[in-house]
C-alpha positions in Angstrom: -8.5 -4.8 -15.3 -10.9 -2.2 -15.9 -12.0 -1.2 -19.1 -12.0 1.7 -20.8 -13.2 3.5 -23.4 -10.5 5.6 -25.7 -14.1 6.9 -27.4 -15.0 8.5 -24.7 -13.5 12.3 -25.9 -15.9 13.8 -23.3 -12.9 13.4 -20.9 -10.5 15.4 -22.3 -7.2 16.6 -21.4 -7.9 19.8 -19.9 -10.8 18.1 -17.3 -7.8 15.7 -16.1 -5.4 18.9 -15.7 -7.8 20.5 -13.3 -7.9 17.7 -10.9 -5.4 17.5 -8.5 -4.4 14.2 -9.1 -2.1 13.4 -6.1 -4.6 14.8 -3.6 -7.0 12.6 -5.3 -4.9 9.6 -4.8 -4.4 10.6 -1.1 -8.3 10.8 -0.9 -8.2 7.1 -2.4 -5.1 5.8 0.2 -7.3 6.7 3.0 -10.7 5.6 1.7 -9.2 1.7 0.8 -6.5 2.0 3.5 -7.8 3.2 6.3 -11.7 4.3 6.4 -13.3 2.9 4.0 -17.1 3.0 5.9 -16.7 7.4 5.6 -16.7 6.4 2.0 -19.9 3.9 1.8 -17.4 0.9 0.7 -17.5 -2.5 1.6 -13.9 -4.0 1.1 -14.0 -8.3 0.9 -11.7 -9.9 3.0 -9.0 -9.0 0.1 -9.7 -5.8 0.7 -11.0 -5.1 -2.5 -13.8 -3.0 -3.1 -16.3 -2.0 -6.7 -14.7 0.2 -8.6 -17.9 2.0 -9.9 -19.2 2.3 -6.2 -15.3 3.9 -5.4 -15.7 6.9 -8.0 -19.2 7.3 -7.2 -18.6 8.0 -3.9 -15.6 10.1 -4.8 -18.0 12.6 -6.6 -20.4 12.6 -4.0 -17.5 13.7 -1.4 -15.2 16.2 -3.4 -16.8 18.9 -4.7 -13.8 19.0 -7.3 -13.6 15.4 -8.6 -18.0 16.2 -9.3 -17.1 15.4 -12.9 -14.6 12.7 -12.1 -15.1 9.4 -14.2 -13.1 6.1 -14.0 -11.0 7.0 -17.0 -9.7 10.0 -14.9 -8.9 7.8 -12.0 -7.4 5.3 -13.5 -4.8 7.6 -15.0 -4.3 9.3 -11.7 -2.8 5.7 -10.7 -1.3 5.0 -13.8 0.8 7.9 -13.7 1.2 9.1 -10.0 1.1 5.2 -7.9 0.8 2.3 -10.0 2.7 0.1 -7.5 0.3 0.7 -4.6 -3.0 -0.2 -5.9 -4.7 -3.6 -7.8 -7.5 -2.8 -10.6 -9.4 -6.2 -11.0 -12.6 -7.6 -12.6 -14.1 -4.3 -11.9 -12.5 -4.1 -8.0 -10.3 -2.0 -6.4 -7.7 -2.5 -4.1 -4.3 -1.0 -1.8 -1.9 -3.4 -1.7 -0.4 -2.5 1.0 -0.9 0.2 4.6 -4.1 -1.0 5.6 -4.9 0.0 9.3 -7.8 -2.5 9.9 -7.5 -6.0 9.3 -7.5 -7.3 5.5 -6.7 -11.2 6.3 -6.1 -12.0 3.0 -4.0 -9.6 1.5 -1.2 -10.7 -0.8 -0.4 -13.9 -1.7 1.4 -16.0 0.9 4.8 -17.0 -0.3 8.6 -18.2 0.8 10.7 -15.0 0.7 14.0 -13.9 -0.3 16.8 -15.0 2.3 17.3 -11.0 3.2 14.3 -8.3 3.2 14.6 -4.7 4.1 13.0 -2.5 6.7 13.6 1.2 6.4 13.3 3.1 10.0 14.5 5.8 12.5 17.5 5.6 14.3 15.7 6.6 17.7 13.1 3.5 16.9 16.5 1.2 16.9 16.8 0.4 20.8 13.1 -0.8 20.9 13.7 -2.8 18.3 16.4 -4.7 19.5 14.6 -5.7 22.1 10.7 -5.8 21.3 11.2 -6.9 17.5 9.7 -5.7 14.6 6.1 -4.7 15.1 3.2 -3.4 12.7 2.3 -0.8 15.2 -0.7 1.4 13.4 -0.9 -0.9 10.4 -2.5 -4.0 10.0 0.7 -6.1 8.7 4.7 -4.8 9.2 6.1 -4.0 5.7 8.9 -5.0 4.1 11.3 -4.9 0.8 13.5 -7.1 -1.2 14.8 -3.3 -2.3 17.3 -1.3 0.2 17.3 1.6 -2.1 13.2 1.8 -1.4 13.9 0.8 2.1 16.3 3.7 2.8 13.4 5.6 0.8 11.3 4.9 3.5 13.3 5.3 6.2 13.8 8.9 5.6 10.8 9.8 5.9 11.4 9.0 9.7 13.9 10.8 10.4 17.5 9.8 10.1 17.4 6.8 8.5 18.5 3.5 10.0 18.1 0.4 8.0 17.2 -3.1 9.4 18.5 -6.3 7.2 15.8 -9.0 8.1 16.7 -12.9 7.6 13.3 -14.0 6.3 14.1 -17.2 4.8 15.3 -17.7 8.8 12.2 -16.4 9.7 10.0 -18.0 7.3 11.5 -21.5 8.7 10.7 -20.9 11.9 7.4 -20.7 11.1 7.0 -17.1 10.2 4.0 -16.0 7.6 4.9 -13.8 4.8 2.7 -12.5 2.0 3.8 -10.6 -1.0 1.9 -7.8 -1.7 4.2 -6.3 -4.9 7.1 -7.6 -6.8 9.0 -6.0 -3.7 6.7 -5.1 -0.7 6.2 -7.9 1.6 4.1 -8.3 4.3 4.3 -10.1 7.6 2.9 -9.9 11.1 5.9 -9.5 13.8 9.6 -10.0 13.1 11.5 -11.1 16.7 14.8 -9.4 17.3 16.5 -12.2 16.6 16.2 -12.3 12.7 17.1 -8.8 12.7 20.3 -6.6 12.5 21.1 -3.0 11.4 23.2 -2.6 8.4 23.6 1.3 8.4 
């Protein structure tokens, strides 16, 4: 975890107002997620990137986070998206939604016996017959949660939601990785260890 300082009273409460911490975490989705080399980072095969090098960069690019300091950030994930992102031994990382290849993300593990996939209804015919694919992400994302699922599925449109037999899938030789407590990750899901469940 990173440290830091509760002395520092520099940072005070009405700095931290004045940032708009959302768009600030947006900034950070796409700089770990999806174009990290706009930013100057280097992400490890864990995708994982320094911290220091992160917020640096941050300043350098938004005029408005100029005075932006890791306490600040850290907060802004703390309060806004604590779920989505890992703070490590002074590295940084998504969990999750990467667009480039991260080969190592999550830890790879047996899964549940059912996992969730939130989607469209008009995405439902392909799927029946192409599978499950990742599309523009790197890995296809799923949950152990159908409330979050549904959650997601919204967001596409009206909302279909895919029950996926993973311990099936995981038999048949199937990779998954767990990226949260209940965001998993995996490659392709055929049709065949999938069925709508409304």
């Amino acid at each position: 975890m990173i440290e830091t300082s509760t002395s520092n009273d520099a940072i005070n409460d009405a700095t931290i107002k004045e940032i708009d911490k959302a768009r600030m975490l947006k900034t950070l989705c796409y700089a770990l997620r999806h174009k990290p080399w706009k930013f100057g980072i280097d992400l490890n095969e864990e995708g994982l990137a320094c911290f220091a090098t992160l917020v640096q960069s941050l300043c350098n690019r938004r005029k408005e986070y100029r005075e932006t300091a890791p306490e600040i950030l850290m907060q802004a994930i703390r309060e806004l998206d604590s779920e989505r992102f890992e703070v490590r031994d002074r590295m940084i990382r998504a969990r999750y939604g990467h667009s480039f290849p991260v080969p190592a993300l999550g830890e790879v593990a047996p899964p549940p016996e059912v996992l969730y996939h939130g989607t469209s209804l008009e995405c439902v015919s392909s799927i029946k017959e192409d599978g499950l694919l990742s599309v523009d992400r790197y890995f296809l994302h799923l949950t152990s949660s159908r409330e979050y699922a549904a959650n997601v599925g919204t967001a596409k449109g009206e909302v279909c939601i895919l029950r996926v037999r993973a311990m099936l899938a995981y038999e048949a030789g199937i990779v998954f990785r767990r990226a949260t407590p209940h965001v998993w990750l995996t490659s392709l899901l055929p049709a065949k260890f999938l069925e709508a469940s409304g």
